[in-house]
N, C-alpha and C positions, 0 to 999 in steps of 0.2 A: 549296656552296649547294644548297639543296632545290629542287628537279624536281618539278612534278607528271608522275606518269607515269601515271596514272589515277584512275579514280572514287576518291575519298576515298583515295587512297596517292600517298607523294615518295619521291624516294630521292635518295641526296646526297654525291656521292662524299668521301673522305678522304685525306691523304698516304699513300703505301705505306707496308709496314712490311717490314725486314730480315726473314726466316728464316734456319733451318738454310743453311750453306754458301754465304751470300752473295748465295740466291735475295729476289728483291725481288716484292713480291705487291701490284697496288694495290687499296684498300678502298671498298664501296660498301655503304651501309647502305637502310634502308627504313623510312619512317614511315607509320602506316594510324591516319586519325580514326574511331573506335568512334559507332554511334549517341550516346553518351552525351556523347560532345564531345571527350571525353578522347584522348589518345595512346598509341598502340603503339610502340614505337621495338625496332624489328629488329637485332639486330648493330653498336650504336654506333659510329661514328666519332671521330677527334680532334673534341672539342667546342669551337669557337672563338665569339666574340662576335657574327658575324653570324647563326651556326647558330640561337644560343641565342636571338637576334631573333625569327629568321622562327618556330621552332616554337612560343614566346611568341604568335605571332599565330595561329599554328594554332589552339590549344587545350591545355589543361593535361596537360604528360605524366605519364599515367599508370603505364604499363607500360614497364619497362623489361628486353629479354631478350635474353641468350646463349645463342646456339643450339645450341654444341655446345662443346667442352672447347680449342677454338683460338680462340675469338673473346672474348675476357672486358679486355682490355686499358684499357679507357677504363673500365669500367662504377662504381671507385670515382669519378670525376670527373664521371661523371652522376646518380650516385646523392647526389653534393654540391650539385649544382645543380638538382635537384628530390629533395628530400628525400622529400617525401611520396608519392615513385613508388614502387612492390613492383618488385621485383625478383623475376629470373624464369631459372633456370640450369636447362640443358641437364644430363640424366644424366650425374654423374661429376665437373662442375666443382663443388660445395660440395668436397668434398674435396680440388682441387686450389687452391683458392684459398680457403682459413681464414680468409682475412685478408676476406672479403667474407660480410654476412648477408644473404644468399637468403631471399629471403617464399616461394619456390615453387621444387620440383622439376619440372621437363614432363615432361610423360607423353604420351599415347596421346591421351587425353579432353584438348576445351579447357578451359580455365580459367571460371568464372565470369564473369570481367572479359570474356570477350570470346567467350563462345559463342553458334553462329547466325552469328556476322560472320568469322571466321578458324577455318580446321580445320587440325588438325595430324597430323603420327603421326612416330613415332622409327623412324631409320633406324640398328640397331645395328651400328657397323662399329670392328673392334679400333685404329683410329689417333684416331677421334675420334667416340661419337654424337653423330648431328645430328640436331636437330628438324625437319623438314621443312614450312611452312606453306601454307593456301591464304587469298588473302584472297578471301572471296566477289565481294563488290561489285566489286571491278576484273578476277576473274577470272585474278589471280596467283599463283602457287607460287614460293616463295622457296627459296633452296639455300644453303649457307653454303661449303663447301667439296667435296660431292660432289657439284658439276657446276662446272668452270673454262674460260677460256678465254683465252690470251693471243694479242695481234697479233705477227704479224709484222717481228722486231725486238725486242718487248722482253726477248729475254734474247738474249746472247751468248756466243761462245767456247764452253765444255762446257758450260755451263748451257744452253744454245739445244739439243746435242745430248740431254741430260738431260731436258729439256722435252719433244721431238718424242718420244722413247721412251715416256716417260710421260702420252702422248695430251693435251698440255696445251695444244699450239699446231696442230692440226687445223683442216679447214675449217670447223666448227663447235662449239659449245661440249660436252664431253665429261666422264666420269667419269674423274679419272687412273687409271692403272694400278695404282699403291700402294694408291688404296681398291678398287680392283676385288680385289685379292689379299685384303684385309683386312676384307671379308665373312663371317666363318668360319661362319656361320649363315645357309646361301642359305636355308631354307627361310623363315624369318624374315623376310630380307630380301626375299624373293621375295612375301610378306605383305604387307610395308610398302607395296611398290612398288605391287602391286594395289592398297593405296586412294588411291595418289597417281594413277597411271590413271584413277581411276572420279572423279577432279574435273572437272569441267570446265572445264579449262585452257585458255587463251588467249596468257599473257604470262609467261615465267618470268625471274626476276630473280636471280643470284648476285652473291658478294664481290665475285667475282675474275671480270670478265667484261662484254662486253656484251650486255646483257638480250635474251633474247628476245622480239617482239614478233608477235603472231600466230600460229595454229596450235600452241600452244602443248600441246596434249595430242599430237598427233606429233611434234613436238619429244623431249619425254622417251620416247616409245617408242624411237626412234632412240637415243635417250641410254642407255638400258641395256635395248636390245636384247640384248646380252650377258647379261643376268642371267637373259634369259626359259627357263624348262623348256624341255630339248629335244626 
């Protein structure tokens, strides 16, 4: 069920879904209402019948995006149920998913539909790019997979030790180790990062994670502190 979690943005968690090796990941999505009435829908969840109510009451979804080349799972079952929404793929999934027609590639610049209210910029990393967003009005940056964090408990056995190696289950939410390795392009990434710093961040929101709320541009220093030039 959808959460207002500020000015003109919900976000609304989903069932987990299996990965690679048995890891279980749980999914949280994000909707942002655009001046124009319309919907942004971030990283889609299972779409069930009371979802499909409330956003109905929101306002007509517009936009519909995948953020990066791991999140695309629902997006034929949304794209059924507002037909007349664009579709919006993260660098690299039109190619992985043929079976899906993308109105728009992301890039760097926002989109028409939604510039002035959400900035964006690509974070090129060899396991998955991800678009990184800010939504103005509430003052959020959203992460899809290059910032996680699990409690305490949800993994077990070798996967719990797998987790703590992989910076996944830390005192606060973190960039895993796998994408830290799979930056091959610091000076790029080190670019990116720069304009995700100069937002004025307050709240950050990921999948996999509970949200950050407040101080939200020290937050992500801390969060890839490690990438900074030495």
């Amino acid at each position: 069920m959808l959460q207002q979690f500020g000015d003109e943005i919900w976000i609304a968690d989903g069932p987990g879904i299996e990965a690679i090796m048995g890891f279980r990941y749980p999914l949280r999505m994000a909707v942002m209402r655009l001046a124009d009435g319309g919907l942004f829908v971030w990283s889609p969840v299972e779409l069930t019948g009371a979802l499909h109510a409330q956003l109905d009451a929101l306002g007509p979804v517009r936009h519909i995006v995948a953020p990066n080349t791991l999140h695309h799972l629902y997006i034929p079952e949304w794209k059924s149920a507002w037909p007349e929404a664009r579709l919006h793929a993260a660098p690299g999934l039109s190619e992985k998913r043929k079976d899906i027609a993308f109105d728009e590639i992301l890039g760097d610049t926002p989109s028409t539909g939604w510039a002035g209210e959400i900035d964006q910029v690509v974070m090129k990393n060899a396991i998955a790019d991800e678009v990184v967003f800010f939504h103005v009005k509430s003052g959020t940056v959203l992460f899809t997979d290059l910032i996680q964090h699990f409690a305490k408990g949800w993994f077990t056995g070798w996967r719990a030790l797998v987790a703590k190696l992989d910076l996944m289950t830390g005192p606060e939410p973190a960039v895993p180790r796998k994408f830290r390795l799979a930056f091959r392009d610091r000076p790029a990434a080190r670019a990116a990062l720069a304009r995700i710093l100069a937002w004025p961040a307050q709240n950050v929101v990921m999948a996999h994670g509970t949200p950050v709320t407040g101080e939200g541009r020290a937050f992500l220093r801390r969060a890839f502190r490690w990438l900074k030039p030495s």
